[in-house]
N, C-alpha and C positions, 0 to 999 in steps of 0.2 A: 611059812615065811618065804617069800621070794627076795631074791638080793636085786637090787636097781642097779645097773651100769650107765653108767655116763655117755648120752651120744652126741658129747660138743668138743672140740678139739678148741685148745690156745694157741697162737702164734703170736710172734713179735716181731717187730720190723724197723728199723732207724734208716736213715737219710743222712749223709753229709755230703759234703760238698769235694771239692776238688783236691781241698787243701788236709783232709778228713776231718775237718772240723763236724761236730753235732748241728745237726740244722732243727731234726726233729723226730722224734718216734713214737710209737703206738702198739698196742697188743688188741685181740680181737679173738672174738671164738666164731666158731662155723660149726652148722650142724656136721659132725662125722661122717663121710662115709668112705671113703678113699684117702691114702696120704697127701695122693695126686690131687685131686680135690683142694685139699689146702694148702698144697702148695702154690696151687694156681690162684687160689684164691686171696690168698699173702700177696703174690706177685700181681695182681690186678687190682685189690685196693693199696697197695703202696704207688701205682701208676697212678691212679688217679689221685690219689692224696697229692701229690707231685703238681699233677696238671692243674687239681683245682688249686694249688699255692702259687703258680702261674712258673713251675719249673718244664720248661720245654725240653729242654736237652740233658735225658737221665743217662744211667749206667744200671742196668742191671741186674746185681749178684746174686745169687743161690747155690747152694750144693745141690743142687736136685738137675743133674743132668738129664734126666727123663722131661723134665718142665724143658727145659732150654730144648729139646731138640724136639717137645710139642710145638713150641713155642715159634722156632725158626724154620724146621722146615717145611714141604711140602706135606701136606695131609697123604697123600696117595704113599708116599716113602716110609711115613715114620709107622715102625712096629710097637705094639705094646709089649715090654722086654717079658710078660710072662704068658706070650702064644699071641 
C-alpha cells in the first residue's frame, strides 16, 4: 500500500476598505511547493482581484516578511534567509 500526500496548499484572503469594513474574500489552492510560493501567490491574486474590481489604490498585508522584502526591494540585495 503506498500512502498519497497532498501536493495543493489553501489560502484565504479578504479585502476591506479604509474604514475595515468587508468589501470581499476568497480562498484558493496552489500546487505546493515552497511556503514562499504561496505566499506570493495569495499576494498576487488578491492584487489582481483588487485591480480587476477597478480598486487602484490597495494596502498591502501579510506576515510574511520574506514576501515583503522579495517584494520591495532590489533583486541584487535581497538574500534568501536559508543561504
Amino acid at each position: 500500500m503506498v500512502a498519497l500526500r497532498s501536493t495543493r496548499i489553501g489560502f484565504c484572503k479578504i479585502a476591506r476598505d479604509s474604514l475595515g469594513n468587508w468589501i470581499f474574500g476568497y480562498s484558493d489552492s496552489c500546487d505546493f511547493t515552497t511556503v514562499m510560493k504561496t505566499e506570493l501567490q495569495g499576494i498576487y491574486n488578491s492584487l489582481i482581484l483588487a485591480w480587476n474590481n477597478d480598486f487602484r489604490k490597495v494596502i498591502c498585508e501579510t506576515d510574511s516578511l520574506a514576501s515583503i522584502s522579495l517584494l520591495t526591494e532590489p533583486t541584487s540585495t535581497w538574500r534568501h534567509p536559508h543561504g
